[in-house]
KELO-121654 format. One line per 5 residues: for each residue z, x, y of C-alpha. Coordinates in Angstrom, 2 decimals, m for minus. Each point is the difference from the previous one (the first is absolute). Layout:
<pts>
Z/X/Y  ... $
</pts>
This chain:
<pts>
30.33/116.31/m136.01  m2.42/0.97/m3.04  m2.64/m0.47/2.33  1.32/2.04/2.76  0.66/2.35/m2.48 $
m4.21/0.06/m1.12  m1.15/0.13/3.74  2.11/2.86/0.61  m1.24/2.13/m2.81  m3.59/m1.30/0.66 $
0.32/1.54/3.72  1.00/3.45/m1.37  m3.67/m0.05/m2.20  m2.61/2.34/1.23  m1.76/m2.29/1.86 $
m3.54/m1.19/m0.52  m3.36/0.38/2.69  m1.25/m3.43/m0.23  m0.33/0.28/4.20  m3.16/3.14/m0.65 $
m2.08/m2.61/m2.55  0.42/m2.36/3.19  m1.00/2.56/2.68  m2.72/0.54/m2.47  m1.45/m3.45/0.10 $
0.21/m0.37/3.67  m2.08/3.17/0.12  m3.14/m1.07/m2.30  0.21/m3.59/1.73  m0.27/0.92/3.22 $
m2.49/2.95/m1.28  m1.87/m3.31/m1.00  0.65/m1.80/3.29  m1.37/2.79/2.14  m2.88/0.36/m2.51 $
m0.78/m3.66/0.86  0.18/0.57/3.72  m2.11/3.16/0.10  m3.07/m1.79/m2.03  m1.66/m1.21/3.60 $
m0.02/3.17/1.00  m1.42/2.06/m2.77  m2.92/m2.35/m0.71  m0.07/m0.51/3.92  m3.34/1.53/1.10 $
m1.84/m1.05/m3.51  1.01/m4.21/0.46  m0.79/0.65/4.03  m3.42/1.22/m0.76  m0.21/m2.24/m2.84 $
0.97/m3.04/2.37  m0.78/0.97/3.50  3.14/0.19/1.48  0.20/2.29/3.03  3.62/1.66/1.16 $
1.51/m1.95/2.03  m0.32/m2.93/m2.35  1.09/2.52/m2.91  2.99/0.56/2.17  1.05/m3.48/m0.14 $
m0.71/m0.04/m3.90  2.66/3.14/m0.08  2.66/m1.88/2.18  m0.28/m3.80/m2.27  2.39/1.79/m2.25 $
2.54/0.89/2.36  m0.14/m3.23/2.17  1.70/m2.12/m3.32  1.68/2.58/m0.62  1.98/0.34/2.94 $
0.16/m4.34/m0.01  1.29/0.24/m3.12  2.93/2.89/0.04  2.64/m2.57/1.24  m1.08/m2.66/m2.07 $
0.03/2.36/m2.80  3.44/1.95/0.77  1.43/m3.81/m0.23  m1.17/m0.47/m3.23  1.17/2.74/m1.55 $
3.73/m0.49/1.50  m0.29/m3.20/m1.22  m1.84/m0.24/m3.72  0.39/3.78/m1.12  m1.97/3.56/0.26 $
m1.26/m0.33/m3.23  m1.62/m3.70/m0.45  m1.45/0.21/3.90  m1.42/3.32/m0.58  m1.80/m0.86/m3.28 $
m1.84/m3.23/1.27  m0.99/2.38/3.17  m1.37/2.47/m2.32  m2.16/m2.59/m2.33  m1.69/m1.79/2.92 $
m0.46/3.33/2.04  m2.24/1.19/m2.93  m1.81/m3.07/m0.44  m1.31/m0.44/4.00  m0.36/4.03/m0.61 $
m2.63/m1.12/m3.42  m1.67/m2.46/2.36  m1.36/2.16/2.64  m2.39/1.59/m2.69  m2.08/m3.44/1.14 $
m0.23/m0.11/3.34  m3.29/0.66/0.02  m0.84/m3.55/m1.24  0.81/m1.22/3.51  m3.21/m0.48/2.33 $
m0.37/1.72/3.01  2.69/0.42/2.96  2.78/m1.58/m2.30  0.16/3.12/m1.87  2.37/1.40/2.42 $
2.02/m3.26/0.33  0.83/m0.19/m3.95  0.44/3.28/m0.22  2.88/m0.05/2.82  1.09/m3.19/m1.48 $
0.49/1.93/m3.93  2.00/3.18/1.77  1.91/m2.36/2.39  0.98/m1.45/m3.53  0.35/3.03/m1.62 $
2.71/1.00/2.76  1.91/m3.41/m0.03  0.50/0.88/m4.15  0.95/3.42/0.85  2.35/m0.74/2.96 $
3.01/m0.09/m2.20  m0.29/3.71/m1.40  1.39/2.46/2.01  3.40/m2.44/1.18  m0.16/m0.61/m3.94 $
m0.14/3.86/m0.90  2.81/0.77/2.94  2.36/m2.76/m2.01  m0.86/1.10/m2.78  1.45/3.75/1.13 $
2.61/m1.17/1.83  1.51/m1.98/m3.01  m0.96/2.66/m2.65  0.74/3.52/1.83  2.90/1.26/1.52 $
m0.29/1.43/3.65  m0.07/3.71/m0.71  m3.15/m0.86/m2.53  m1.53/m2.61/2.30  m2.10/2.06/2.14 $
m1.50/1.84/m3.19  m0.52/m3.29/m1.88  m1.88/m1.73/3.55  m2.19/3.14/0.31  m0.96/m0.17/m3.64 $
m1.11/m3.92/m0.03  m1.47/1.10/3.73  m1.84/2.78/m1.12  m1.94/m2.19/m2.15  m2.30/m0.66/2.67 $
m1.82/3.67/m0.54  0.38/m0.20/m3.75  m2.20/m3.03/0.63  m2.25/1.76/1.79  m0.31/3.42/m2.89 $
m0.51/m2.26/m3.32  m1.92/m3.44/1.69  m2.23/1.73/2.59  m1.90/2.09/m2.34  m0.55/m3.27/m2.57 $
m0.97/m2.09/3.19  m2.14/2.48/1.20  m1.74/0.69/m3.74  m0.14/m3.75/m0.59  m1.42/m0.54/3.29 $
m3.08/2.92/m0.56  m0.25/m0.84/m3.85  0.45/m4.43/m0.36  m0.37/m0.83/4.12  2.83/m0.83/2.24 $
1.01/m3.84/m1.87  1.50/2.23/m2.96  2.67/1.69/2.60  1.50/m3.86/0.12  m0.41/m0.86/m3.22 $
1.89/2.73/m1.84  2.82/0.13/2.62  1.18/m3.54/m0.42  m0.28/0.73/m3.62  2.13/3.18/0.23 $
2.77/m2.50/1.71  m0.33/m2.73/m2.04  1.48/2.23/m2.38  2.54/1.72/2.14  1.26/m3.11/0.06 $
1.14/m0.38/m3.79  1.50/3.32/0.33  1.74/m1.30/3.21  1.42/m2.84/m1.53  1.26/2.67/m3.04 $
1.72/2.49/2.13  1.31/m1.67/3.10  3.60/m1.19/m0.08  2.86/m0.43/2.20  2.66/2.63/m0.89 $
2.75/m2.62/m1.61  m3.18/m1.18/m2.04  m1.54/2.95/m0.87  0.10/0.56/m4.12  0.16/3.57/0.07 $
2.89/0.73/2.76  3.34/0.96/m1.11  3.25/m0.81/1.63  0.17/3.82/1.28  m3.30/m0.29/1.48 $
0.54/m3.59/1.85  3.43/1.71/1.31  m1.49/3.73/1.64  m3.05/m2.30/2.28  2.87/m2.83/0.84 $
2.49/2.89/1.00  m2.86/1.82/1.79  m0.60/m3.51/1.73  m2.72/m1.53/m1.71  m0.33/m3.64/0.62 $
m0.18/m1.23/m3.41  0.68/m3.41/0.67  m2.97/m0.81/1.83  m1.63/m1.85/m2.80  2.81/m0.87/m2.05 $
m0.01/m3.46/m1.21  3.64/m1.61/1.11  1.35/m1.16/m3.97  3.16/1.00/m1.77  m2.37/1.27/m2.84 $
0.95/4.13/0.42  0.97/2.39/m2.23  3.81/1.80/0.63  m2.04/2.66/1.47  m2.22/m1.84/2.44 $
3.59/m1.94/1.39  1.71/3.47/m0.11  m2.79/1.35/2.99  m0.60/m4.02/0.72  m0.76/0.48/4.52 $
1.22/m3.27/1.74  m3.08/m2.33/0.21  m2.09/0.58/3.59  0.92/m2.59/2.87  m2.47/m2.33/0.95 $
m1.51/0.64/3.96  m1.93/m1.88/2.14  m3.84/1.29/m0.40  m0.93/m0.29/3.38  3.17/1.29/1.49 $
m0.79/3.10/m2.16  m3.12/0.27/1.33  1.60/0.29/3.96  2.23/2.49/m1.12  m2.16/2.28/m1.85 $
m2.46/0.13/2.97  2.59/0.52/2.24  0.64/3.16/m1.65  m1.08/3.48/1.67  0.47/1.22/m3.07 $
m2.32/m2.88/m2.35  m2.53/0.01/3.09  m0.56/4.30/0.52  0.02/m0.34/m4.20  m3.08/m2.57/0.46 $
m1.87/1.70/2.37  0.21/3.41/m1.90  m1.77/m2.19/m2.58  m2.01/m1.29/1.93  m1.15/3.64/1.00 $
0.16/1.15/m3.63  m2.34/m2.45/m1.03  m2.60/0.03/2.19  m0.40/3.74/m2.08  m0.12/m2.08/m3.37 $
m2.25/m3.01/1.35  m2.59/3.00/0.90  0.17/2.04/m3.49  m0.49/m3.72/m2.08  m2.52/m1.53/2.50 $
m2.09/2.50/2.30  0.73/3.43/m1.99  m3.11/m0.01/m2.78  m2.22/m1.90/2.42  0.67/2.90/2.03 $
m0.77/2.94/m3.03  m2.95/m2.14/m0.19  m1.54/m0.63/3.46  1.28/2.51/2.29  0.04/2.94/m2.79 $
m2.89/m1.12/m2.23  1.44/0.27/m2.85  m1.12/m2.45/m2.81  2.26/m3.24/m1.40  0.55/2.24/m3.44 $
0.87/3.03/2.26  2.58/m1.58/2.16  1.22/m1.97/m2.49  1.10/3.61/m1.80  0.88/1.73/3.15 $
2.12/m2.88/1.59  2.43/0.91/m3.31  0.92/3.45/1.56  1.42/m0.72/3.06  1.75/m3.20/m1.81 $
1.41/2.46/m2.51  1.41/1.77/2.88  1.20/m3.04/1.23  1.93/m0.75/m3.05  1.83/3.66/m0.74 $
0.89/m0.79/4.07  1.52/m3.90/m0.83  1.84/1.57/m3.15  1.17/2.81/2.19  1.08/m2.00/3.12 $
2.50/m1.54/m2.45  1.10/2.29/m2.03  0.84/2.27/3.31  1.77/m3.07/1.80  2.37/m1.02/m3.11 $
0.24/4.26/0.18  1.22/0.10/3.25  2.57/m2.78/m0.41  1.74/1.19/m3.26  0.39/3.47/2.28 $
2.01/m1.55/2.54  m2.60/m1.42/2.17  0.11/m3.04/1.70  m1.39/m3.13/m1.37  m2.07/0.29/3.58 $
m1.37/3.20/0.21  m0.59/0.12/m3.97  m2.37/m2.75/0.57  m1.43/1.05/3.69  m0.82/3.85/m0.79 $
m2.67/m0.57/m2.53  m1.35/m3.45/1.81  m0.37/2.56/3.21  m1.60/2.78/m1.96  m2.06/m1.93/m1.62 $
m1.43/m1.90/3.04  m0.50/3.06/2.20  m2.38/1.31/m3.30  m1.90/m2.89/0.41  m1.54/0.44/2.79 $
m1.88/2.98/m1.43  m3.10/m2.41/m0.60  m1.03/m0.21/3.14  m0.64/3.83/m0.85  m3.15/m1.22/m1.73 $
m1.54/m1.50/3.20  m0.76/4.24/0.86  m1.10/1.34/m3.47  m3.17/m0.09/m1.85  0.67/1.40/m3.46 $
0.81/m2.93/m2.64  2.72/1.92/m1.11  1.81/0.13/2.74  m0.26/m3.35/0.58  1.54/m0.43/m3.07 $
2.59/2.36/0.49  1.02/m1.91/3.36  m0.06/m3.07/m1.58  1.84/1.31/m3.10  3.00/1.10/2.34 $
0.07/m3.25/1.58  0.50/m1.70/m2.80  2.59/2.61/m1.33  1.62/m0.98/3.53  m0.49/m3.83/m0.34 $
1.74/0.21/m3.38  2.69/2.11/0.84  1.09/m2.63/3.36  m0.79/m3.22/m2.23  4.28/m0.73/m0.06 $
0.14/m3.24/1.62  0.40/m1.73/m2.88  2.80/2.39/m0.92  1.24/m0.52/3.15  m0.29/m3.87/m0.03 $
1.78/0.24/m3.30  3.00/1.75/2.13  m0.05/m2.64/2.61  m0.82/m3.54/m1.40  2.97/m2.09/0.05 $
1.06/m0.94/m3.30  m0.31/m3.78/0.76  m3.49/0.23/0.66  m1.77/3.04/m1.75  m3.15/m2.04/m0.60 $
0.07/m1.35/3.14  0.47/3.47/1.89  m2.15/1.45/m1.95  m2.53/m2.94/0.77  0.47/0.74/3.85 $
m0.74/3.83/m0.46  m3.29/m0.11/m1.99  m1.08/m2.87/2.32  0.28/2.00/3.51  m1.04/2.74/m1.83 $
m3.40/m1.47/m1.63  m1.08/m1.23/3.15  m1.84/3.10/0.33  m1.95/m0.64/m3.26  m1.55/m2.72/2.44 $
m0.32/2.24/3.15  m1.08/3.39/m1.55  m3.33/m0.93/m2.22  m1.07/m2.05/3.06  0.58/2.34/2.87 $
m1.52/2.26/m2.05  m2.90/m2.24/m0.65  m0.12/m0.26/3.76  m0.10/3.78/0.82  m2.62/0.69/m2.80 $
m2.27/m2.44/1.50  0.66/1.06/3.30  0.01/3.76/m0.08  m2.54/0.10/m3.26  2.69/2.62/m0.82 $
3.40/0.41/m2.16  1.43/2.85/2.40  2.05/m3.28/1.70  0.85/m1.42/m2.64  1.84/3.12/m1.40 $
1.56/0.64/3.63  1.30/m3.37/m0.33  1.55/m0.38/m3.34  1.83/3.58/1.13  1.21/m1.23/3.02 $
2.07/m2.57/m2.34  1.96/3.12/m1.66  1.34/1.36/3.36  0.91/m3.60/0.58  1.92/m0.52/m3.02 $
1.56/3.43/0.62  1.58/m1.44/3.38  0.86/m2.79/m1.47  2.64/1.44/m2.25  1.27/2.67/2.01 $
0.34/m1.79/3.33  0.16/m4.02/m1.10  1.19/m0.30/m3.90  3.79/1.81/0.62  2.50/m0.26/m2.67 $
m1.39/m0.80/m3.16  2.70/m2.64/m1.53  m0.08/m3.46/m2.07  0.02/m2.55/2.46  2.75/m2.08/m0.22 $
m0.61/m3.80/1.45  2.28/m1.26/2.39  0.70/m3.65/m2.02  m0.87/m1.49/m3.20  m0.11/m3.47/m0.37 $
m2.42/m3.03/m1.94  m3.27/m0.20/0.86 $
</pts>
């Protein structure tokens, strides 16, 4: 009864914010991840020259990344269901930075089998990476409440631009100052150490040191999954049994799998991804290669002017958020809170293919910026899958998601590779990635519907 008693008056305690330092740390590692990603394409047109590696083969370079990492989303949403955000997500981030160190030597390799070892180090760089975004989506769905979810997804999402303001200008002066090795070098550095601040921060919500019972009772009330990662003991404080969830039922994997992609809902969710990120896979692949080659602008000049658009592209992914979680707290439905800015932010996107008719390097630049304000401001699916995943499978779902969706990584930088090559032009290629925003606008108007959690028809051992 004592205890009781203690739990109760713990619950009426201003509560504490532990959830914003996690939101936090999701936001500089995936800053870091997207870093890592975009260092092909910064020091792109130097290591081509340097090598003698012609589009079409730089293409394929781009797409090594996103071939593992669509392999590995399933694998990877599996193993964080089944060993835990936090321990999965650290190994990812150690060995990502170390294959990320190693490509600063690629050009010890003879010949032809440059462009073999270099797909080989970013196909490995994507396997590491591949649990990341299902890791960050757990990570909000156990730690955020729904009517702060959308906010906290666009924040950890709109770490892809922030990447692009603070590491493109260091790429770009390391790569003009030291030569294009140094890009590799200090990025795996910069995660290495991400990594001890990962390991730091990163808790599940009934582990968290800093979380008060008032806290751990507004996200669970607000439907936060904060069981996902909770180890099954006895071992809890009065508290953590007073807002103790019943532990998760076990489901077959595979029969999972047949329900989520019989879903109109999961499958119009996947191919607004899809869309979405054929938009990113062009910004962290083709996008300085492009400043560089069709706009002749130099590797220390793009690397500077590629950070305006992606600030843009970061007040849009903090805005797209913040205006969803807006619109649901006025009354809004969980569906259209989600679809307005997704739609809004699509249609602005195809204002790039504006700079197929202009000369000025300004307005290309403006174009581009209010693409990327667009991009941002659309970039919900993770908020969305957040909404939807079945609770059984969170990892899993979000697994399937990033999987369907990251097959563009692998189609974009080659197709664009192709129409380079073929049209000696980047007029297609900007046609192309645009056509993907209309795309993803039909998808969730006509195909996505209802926005709901899924809810799987039987649960029963694997």
């Amino acid at each position: 009864m004592e205890q009781v008693k203690e739990s109760a008056i713990a619950l009426t305690k201003k509560q504490t914010h532990a959830r914003y330092w996690i939101v936090a740390m999701l936001f500089i590692i995936t800053s870091v991840n997207y870093g890592d990603r975009a260092t092909l394409s910064i020091v792109g047109d130097s290591m081509s020259h340097a090598l003698g590696i012609d589009s079409i083969a730089m293409g394929f370079i781009f797409s090594g990344f996103s071939w593992a990492y669509v392999i590995g989303q399933i694998p990877g949403g599996l193993l964080l269901d089944k060993f835990g955000s936090k321990r999965v997500y650290l190994i990812s981030i150690i060995t990502w930075s170390i294959f990320t160190c190693v490509q600063g030597f690629i050009d010890i390799f003879p010949g032809a089998s440059v462009v073999a070892v270099l797909f080989l180090l970013r196909f490995l760089v994507g396997i590491c990476e591949s649990p990341a975004f299902p890791g960050n989506s757990r990570i909000v769905a156990a730690w955020f409440p729904a009517k702060e979810r959308g906010t906290a997804s666009a924040i950890f999402n709109s770490a892809q631009y922030f990447a692009t303001v603070i590491f493109a200008p260091i790429m770009g002066w390391l790569t003009h100052a030291f030569g294009w090795h140094y890009v590799f070098f200090f990025m795996g550095g910069v995660g290495l150490v991400a990594a001890f601040f990962w390991q730091k921060i990163i808790y599940p919500p009934k582990q968290h040191p800093s979380i008060n019972a008032a806290e751990l009772a507004y996200i669970e009330a607000g439907g936060a999954l904060t069981n996902l990662d909770q180890p099954n003991d006895d071992k809890q404080t009065p508290a953590q049994q007073l807002t103790a969830q019943a532990k998760l039922p076990t489901i077959s994997k595979k029969a999972a799998i047949t329900e989520l992609l019989s879903s109109r809902m999961m499958l119009g969710i996947c191919l607004g991804q899809y869309c979405i990120n054929a938009l990113t896979y062009f910004f962290i692949t083709w996008f300085p290669v492009y400043l560089i080659q069709a706009r002749g602008m130099s590797i220390l000049h793009a690397g500077f002017i590629a950070a305006i658009p992606a600030i843009c592209g970061f007040v849009g992914g903090i805005s797209g958020g913040v205006i969803s979680d807006y619109l649901l707290t006025r009354g809004v439905s969980l569906t259209w809170a989600r679809k307005i800015p997704i739609i809004a932010g699509m249609l602005l996107s195809t204002s790039m293919i504006g700079c197929n008719y202009v000369n000025a390097d300004w307005l290309v630049v403006g174009f581009m910026a209010l693409s990327f304000f667009g991009k941002g401001l659309g970039a919900l699916g993770w908020a969305v899958m957040s909404d939807a995943a079945p609770r059984e499978v969170a990892g899993l779902s979000g697994g399937i998601f990033n999987m369907i969706g990251n097959i563009s990584g692998i189609v974009t930088p080659i197709a664009i590779g192709y129409i380079i090559a073929i049209t000696g032009s980047f007029n297609g290629a900007l046609l192309y990635v645009g056509i993907h925003a209309l795309v993803a606008v039909i998808s969730y108007v006509i195909i996505v519907g209802k926005i709901e959690r899924i809810k799987l028809s039987s649960t029963f051992h694997a």
